[in-house]
DRENKESE-741696 format. One record per residue (C-alpha): x, y, z; residue in three letters. Coordinates in steps of 0.02 Angstrom, whole numbers, padded with zeros to 5 digits. Layout:
ATOM       X       Y       Z  residuo
ATOM       X       Y       Z      Ala
...
This chain:
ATOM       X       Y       Z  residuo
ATOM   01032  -02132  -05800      Unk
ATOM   00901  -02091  -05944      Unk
ATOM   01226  -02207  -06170      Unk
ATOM   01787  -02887  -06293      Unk
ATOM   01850  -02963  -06135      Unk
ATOM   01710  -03042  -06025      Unk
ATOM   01686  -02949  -05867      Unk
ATOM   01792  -02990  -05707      Unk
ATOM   01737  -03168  -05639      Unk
ATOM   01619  -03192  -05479      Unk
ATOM   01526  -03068  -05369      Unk
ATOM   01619  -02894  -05312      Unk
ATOM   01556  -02856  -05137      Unk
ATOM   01629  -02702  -05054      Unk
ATOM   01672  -02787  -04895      Unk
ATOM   01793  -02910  -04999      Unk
ATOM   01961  -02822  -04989      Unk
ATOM   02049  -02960  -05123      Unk
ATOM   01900  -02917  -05250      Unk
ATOM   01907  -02746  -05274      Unk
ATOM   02019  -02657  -05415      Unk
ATOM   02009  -02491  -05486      Unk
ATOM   01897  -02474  -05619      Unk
ATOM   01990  -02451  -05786      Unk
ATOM   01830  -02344  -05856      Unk
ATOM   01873  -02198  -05726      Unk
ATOM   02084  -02198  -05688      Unk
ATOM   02130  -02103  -05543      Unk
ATOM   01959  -02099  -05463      Unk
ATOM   01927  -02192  -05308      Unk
ATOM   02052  -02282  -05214      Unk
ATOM   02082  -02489  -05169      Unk
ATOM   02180  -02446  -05012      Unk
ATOM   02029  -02432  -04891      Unk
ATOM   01850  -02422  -04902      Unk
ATOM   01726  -02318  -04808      Unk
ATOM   01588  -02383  -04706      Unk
ATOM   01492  -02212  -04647      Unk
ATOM   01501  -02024  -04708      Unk
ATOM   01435  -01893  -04599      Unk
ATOM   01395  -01749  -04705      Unk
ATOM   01357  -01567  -04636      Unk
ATOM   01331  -01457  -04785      Unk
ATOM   01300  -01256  -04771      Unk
ATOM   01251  -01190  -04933      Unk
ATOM   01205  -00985  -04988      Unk
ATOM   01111  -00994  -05137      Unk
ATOM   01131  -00822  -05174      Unk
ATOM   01316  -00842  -05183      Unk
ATOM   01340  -01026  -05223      Unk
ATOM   01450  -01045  -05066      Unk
ATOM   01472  -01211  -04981      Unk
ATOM   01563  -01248  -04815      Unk
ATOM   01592  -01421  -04777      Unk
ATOM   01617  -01528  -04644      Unk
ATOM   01639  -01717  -04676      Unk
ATOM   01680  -01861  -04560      Unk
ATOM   01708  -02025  -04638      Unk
ATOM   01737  -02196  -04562      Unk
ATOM   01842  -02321  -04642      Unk
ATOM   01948  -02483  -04626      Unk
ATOM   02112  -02512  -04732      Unk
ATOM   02120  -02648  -04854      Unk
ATOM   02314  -02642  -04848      Unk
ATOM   02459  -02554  -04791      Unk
ATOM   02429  -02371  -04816      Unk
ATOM   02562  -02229  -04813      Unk
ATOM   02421  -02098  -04890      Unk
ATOM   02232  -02082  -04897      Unk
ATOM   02192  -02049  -05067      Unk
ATOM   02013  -01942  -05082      Unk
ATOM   01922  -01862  -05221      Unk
ATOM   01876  -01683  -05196      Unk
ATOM   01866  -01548  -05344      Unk
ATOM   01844  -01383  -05334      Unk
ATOM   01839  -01353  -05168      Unk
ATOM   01955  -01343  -05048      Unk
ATOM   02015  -01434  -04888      Unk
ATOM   02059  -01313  -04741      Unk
ATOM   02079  -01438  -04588      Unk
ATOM   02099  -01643  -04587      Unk
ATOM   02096  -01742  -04412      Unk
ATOM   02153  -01925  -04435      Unk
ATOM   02070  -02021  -04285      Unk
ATOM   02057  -01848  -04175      Unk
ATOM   02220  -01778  -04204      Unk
ATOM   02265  -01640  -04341      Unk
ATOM   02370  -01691  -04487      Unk
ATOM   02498  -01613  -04518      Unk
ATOM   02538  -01662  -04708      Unk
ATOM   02389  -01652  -04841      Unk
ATOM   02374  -01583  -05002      Unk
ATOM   02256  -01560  -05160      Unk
ATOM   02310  -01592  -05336      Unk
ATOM   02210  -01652  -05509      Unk
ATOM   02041  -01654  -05398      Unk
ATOM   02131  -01764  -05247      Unk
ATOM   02151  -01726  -05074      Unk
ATOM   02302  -01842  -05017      Unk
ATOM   02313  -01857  -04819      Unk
ATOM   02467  -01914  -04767      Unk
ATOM   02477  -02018  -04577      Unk
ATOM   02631  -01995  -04455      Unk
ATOM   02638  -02173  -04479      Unk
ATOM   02568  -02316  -04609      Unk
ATOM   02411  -02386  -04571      Unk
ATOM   02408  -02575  -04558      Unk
ATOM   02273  -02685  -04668      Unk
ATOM   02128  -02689  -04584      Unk
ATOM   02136  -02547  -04476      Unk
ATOM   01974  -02436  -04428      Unk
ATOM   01999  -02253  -04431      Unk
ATOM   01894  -02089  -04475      Unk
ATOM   01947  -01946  -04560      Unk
ATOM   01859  -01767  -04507      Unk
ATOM   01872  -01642  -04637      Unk
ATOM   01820  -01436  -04659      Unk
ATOM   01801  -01404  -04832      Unk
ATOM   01742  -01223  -04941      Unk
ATOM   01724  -01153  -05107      Unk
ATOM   01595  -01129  -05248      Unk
ATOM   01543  -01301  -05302      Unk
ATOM   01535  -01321  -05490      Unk
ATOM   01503  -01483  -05601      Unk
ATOM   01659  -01586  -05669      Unk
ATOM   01693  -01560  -05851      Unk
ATOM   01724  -01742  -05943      Unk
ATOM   01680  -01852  -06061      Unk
ATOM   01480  -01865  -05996      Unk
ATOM   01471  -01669  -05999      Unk
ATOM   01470  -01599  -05846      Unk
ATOM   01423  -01695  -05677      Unk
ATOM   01379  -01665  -05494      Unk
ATOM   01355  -01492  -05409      Unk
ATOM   01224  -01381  -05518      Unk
ATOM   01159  -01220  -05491      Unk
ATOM   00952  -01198  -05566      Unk
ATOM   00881  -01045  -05604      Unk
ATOM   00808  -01054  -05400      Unk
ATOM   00889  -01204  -05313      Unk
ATOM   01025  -01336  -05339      Unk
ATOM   01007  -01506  -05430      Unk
ATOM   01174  -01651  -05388      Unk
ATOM   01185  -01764  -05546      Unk
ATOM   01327  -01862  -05492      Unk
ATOM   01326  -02013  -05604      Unk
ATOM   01465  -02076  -05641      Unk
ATOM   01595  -01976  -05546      Unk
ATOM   01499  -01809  -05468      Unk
ATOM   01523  -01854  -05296      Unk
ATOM   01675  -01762  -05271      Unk
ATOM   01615  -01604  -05328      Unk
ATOM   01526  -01580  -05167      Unk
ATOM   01610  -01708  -05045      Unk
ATOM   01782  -01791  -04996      Unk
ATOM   01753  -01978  -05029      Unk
ATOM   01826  -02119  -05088      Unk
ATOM   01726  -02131  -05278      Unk
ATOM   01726  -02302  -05344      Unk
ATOM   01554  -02369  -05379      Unk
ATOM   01593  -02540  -05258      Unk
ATOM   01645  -02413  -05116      Unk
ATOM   01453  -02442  -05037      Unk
ATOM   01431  -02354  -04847      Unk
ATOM   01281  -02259  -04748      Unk
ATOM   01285  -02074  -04747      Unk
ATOM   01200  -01952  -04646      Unk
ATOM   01167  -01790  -04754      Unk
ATOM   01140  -01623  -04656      Unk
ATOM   01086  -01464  -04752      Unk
ATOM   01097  -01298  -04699      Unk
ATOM   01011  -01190  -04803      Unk
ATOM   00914  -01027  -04853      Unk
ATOM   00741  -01028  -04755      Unk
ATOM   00581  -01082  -04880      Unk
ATOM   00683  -01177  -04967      Unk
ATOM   00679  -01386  -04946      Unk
ATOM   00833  -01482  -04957      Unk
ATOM   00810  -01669  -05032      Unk
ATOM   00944  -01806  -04997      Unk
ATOM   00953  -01995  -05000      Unk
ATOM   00859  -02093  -04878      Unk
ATOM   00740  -02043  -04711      Unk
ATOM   00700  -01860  -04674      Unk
ATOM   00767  -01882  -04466      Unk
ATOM   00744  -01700  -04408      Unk
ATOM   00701  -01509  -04488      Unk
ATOM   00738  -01362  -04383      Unk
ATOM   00731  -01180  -04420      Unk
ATOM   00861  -01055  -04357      Unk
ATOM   00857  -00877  -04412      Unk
ATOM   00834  -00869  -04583      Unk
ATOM   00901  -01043  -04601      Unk
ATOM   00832  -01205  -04610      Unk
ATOM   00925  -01370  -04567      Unk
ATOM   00847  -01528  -04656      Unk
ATOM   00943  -01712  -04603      Unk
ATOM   00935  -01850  -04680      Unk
ATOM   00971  -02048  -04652      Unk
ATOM   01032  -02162  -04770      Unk
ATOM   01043  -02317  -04691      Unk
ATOM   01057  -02445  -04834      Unk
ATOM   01233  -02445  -04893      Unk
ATOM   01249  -02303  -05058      Unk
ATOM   01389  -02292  -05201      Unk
ATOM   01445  -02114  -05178      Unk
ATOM   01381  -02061  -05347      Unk
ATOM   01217  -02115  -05291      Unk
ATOM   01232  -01969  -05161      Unk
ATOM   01144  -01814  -05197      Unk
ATOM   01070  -01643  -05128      Unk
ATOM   00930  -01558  -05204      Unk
ATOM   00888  -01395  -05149      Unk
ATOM   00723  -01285  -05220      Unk
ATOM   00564  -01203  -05181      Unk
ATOM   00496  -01377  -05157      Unk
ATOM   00304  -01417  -05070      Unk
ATOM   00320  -01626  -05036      Unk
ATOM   00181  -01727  -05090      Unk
ATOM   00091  -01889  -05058      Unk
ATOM   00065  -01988  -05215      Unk
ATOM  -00022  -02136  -05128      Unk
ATOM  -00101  -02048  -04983      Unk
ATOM  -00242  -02189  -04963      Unk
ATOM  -00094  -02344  -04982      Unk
ATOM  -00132  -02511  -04888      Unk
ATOM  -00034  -02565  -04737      Unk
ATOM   00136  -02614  -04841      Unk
ATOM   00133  -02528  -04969      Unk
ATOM   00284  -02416  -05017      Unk
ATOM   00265  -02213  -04987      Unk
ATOM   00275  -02115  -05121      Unk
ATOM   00316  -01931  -05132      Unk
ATOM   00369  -01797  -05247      Unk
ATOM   00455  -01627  -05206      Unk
ATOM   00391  -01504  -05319      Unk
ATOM   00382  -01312  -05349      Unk
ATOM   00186  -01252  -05291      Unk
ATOM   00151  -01211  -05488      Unk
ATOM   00159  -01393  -05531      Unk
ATOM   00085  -01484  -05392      Unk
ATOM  -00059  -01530  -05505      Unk
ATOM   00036  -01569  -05677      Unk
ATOM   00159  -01688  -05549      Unk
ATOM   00007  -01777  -05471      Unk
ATOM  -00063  -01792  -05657      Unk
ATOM   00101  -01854  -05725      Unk
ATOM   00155  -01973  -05607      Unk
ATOM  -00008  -02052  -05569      Unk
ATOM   00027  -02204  -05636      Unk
ATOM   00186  -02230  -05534      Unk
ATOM   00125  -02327  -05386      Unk
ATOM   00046  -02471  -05524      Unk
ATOM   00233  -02459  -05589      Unk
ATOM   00310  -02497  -05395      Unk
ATOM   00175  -02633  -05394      Unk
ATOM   00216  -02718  -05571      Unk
ATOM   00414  -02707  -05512      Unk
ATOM   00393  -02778  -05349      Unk
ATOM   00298  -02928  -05415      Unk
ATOM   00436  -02941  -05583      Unk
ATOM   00589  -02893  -05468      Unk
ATOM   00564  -02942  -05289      Unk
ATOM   00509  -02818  -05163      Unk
ATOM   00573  -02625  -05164      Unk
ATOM   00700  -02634  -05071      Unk
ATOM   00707  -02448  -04981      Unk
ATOM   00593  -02374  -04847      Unk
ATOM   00527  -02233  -04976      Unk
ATOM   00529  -02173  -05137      Unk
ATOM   00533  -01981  -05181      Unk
ATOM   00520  -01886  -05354      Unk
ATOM   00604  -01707  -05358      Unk
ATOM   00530  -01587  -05508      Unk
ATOM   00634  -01456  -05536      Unk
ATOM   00554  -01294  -05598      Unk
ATOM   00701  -01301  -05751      Unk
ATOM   00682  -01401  -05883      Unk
ATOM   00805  -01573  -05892      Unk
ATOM   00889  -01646  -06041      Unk
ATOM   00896  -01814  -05965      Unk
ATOM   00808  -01889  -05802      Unk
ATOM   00894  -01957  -05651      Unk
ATOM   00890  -02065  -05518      Unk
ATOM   00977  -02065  -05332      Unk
ATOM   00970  -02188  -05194      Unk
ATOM   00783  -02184  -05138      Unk
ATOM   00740  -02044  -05248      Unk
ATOM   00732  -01984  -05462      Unk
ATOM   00745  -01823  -05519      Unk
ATOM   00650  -01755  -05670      Unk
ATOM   00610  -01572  -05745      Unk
ATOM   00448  -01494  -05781      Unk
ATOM   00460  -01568  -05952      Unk
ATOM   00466  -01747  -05907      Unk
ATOM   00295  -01749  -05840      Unk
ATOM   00192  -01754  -05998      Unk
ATOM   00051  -01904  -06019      Unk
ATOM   00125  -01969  -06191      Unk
ATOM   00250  -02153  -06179      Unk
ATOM   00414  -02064  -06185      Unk
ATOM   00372  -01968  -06021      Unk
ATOM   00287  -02118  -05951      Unk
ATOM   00445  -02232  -05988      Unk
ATOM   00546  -02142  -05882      Unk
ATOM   00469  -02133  -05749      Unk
ATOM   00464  -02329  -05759      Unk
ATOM   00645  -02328  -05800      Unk
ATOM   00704  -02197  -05680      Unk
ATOM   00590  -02299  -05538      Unk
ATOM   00657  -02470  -05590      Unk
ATOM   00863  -02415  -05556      Unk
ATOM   00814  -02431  -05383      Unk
ATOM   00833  -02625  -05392      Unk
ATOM   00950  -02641  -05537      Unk
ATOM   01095  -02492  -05487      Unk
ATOM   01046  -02423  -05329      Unk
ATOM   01016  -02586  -05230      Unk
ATOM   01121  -02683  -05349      Unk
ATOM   01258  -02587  -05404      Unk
ATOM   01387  -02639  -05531      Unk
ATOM   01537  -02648  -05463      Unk
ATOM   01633  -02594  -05612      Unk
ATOM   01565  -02476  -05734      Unk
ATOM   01592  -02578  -05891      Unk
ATOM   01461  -02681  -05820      Unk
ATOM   01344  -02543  -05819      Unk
ATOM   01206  -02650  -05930      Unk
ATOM   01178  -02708  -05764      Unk
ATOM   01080  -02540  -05735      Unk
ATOM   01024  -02492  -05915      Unk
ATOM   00978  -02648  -05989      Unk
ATOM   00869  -02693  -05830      Unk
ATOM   00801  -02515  -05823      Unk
ATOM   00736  -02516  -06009      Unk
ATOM   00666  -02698  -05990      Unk
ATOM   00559  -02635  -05855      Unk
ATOM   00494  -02481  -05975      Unk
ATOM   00463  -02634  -06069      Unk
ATOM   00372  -02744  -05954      Unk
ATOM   00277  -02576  -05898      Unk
ATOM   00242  -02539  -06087      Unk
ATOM   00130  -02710  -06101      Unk
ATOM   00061  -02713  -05940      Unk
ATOM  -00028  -02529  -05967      Unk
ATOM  -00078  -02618  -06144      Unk
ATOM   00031  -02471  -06224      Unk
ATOM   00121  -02594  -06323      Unk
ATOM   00179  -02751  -06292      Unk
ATOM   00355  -02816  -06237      Unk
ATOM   00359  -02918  -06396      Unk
ATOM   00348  -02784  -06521      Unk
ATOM   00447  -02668  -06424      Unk
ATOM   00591  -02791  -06434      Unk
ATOM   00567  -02805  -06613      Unk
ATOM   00549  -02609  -06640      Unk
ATOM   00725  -02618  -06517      Unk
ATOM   00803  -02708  -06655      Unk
ATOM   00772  -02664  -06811      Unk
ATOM   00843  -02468  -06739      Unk
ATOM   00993  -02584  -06683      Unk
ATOM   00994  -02677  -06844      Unk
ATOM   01009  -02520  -06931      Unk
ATOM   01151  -02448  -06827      Unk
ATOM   01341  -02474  -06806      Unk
ATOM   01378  -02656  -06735      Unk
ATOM   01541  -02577  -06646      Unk
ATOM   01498  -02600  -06485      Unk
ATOM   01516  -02723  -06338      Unk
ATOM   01370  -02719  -06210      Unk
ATOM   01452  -02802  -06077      Unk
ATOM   01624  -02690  -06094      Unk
ATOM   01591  -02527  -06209      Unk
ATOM   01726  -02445  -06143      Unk
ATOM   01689  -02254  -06046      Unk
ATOM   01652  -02141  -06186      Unk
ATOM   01502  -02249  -06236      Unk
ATOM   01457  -02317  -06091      Unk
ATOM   01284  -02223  -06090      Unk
ATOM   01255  -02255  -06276      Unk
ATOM   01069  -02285  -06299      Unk
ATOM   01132  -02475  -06372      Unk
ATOM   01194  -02526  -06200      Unk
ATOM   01005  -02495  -06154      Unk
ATOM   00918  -02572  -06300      Unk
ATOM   01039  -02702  -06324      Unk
ATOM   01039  -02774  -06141      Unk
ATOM   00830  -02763  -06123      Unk
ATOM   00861  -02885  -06289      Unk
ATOM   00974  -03011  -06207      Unk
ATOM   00862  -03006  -06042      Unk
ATOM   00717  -03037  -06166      Unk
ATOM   00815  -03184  -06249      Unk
ATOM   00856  -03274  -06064      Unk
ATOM   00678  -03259  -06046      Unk
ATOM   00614  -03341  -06212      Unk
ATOM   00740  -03485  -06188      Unk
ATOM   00694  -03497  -06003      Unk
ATOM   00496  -03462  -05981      Unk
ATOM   00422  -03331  -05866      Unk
ATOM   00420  -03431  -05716      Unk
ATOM   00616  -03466  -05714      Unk
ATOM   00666  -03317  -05760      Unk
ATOM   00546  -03197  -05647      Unk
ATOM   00621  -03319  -05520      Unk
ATOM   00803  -03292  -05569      Unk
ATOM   00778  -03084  -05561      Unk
ATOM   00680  -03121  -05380      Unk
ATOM   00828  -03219  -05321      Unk
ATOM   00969  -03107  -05414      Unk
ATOM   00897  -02937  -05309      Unk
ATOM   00871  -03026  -05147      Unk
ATOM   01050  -03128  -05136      Unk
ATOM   01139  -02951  -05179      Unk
ATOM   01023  -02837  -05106      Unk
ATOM   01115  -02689  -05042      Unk
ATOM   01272  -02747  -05121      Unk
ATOM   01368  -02765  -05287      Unk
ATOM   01369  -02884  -05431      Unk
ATOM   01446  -02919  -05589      Unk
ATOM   01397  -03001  -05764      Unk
ATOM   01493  -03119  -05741      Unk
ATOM   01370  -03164  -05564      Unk
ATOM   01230  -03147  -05663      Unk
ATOM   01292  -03265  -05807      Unk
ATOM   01314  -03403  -05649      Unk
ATOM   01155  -03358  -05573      Unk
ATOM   01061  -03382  -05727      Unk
ATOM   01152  -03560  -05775      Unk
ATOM   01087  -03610  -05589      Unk
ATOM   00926  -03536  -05599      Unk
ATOM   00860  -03595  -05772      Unk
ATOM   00939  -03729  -05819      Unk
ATOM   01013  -03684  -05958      Unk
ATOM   01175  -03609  -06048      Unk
ATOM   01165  -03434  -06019      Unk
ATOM   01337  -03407  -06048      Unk
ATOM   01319  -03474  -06225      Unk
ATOM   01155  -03368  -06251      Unk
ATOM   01202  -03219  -06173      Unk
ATOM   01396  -03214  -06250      Unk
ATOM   01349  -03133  -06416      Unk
ATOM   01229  -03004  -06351      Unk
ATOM   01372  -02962  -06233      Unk
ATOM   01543  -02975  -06295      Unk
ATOM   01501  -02993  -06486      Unk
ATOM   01491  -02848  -06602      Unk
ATOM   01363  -02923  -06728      Unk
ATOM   01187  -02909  -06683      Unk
ATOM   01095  -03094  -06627      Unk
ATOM   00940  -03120  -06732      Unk
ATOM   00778  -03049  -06654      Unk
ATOM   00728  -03157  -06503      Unk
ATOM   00597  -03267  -06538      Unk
């Protein structure tokens, strides 16, 4: 996304069933009782009418003893639950839960699926970000679901470590494309309605989930790309097939300059959506960013998030915090890379964009712990700026090679998974050699601002 304890000790992977706690930043969201290893998705959507029916099968294993399954779902409504094939006969929806209740307690480690029919006008969640997930455009639909959107359009279990596959069907008006996470698997056309499925095979925090729906024609960005190289794509409305080719032309030298800085991509594809609306803010999905019409422009703040937006698919897509008052994880990664794209299209170097970083820092409230600042300023354009400074310090102590070497390392050993500072403190003592702890602590859990990194 385009805003004075240290974190949780050691590496949170989702398959860990002693690691995983619910995250203080969103109470009541997302359960610890189980996790989810697949969703199967089948979504109808009218446009005209903003109706959705929903079908939903989830797979799952219980981390202990479980009386109730505990989902988010808001704003729609549940009309039949199956717990492993049979119909449930006790569920029920309160303060944007579904609760299904078993005939008996499920025992820790236990597999079992849920099916669910679901219907109602999906509408974003109203909260302390604005308003999240499920959007209507002027001509199409646009699923923002960062940090907890997912439930305005699906029954899941919403807790950023909860990481599983999905397969995403869409139902939808004909001449209109649906875009979702992952491989395009089939299209078929049915009347006057068109069914686009997707697969997302590489395991997805369900806020990472999202539908996109508009008058989109898909491009190739690198039509003429070497054997190896990523595809690129962008759905876009017909009117601006030529301002997206324009504007995102220098993309594939940004996938290049990340996969040499990061490691390599680690998806199948990447796809840009353009939405015909203009955006406030850019966003990015699993395997795919979203931008509007007015992000598209030649000038650096375009141009930066497009390098941002591209680089969250290492640092909070593939590696995805597993708590969200690590979220500099994400941000502070993703602006470095605007950085490191800044000097290597001799825009400006990374240098004086650290120092231009922190004199605006210098000059604003010191209130505010990077590494834990709490939920209502978790997106606060300091986390960014702030954490693309500490990276910058590591690598000034530590030298290119070491620390290029720590972020290759650090996005291969978690690929797919989920990671704490805490990780990345140890990785970085083992990598370079020296203290990070003691040169990262007051970027991260001090209030005054370090000196400038030099």
């Amino acid at each position: 996304m385009s805003s004075s304890a240290p974190a949780s000790s050691g590496n949170v992977l989702p398959s860990d069933p002693e690691a995983v706690a619910p995250d203080p930043y969103l109470p009541g969201h997302g359960s610890t009782a189980y996790r989810v290893t697949r969703y199967e998705l089948e979504i109808d959507y009218k446009l005209r009418s903003n109706r959705l029916n929903g079908h939903a099968v989830l797979h799952a294993v219980t981390r202990r003893p479980t009386s109730a399954i505990v989902l988010d779902l808001t704003g729609l409504r549940a009309t039949r639950v199956r717990l492993g094939g049979r119909q449930v006969r006790r569920f029920s929806q309160r303060a944007g839960q579904l609760v299904v209740v078993p005939d008996t307690a499920l025992l820790p480690g236990e597999e079992f699926s849920l099916d669910i029919r679901y219907e109602g006008n999906p509408a974003p969640r109203r909260g302390l970000w604005g308003e999240v997930g499920w959007e209507e455009l002027t001509d199409g639909v646009l699923v923002a679901g960062q940090p907890n959107g997912a439930a305005s359009w699906f029954p899941c279990n919403d807790h950023p470590a909860d990481k599983a596959s999905y397969r995403i069907s869409v139902t939808t008006d004909a001449n209109y494309r649906a875009v979702c996470n992952g491989v395009l698997i089939s299209r078929s056309t049915r009347s006057s309605r068109e069914t686009w499925v997707y697969e997302q095979a590489e395991p997805m925090s369900t806020y990472l989930a999202t539908v996109q729906i508009g008058r989109y024609e898909l491009l190739t960005l690198n039509p003429a790309r070497p054997a190896g190289q990523v595809p690129q794509y962008a759905a876009v409305p017909a009117s601006l097939a030529d301002t997206a080719r324009e504007g995102l032309a220098r993309q594939p030298g940004m996938m290049r300059t990340f996969a040499d800085c990061f490691g390599p991509y680690p998806f199948a594809d990447y796809t840009v959506v353009v939405t015909e609306d203009e955006l406030e803010i850019p966003l990015e999905a699993q395997t795919l960013s979203i931008f509007g019409r007015n992000h598209l422009e030649q000038h650096w703040e375009s141009q930066r998030l497009i390098a941002h937006e591209l680089s969250h698919q290492w640092f909070g897509n593939s590696l995805t915090a597993a708590s969200w008052q690590d979220i500099w994880l994400h941000e502070g990664f993703a602006c470095y890379a605007e950085w490191i794209w800044s000097e290597e299209a001799r825009v400006m170097s990374i240098a004086d964009r650290a120092a231009t970083a922190w004199r605006k820092l210098n000059a604003a409230r010191q209130d505010l712990l990077v590494g834990d600042p709490g939920p209502a300023l978790m997106f606060d354009d300091r986390v960014y700026k702030r954490g693309a400074l500490a990276l910058h310090a590591l690598r000034l102590a530590c030298g290119d090679l070491a620390f290029f070497a720590l972020l290759h390392d650090w996005t291969d050993r978690h690929r797919h998974g989920t990671v704490s500072t805490a990780g990345f403190i140890l990785a970085a003592n083992a990598a370079t050699g020296i203290d990070a702890e003691a040169l990262l602590h007051p970027w991260l859990f001090e209030a005054a601002l370090p000196a400038l990194p030099r």
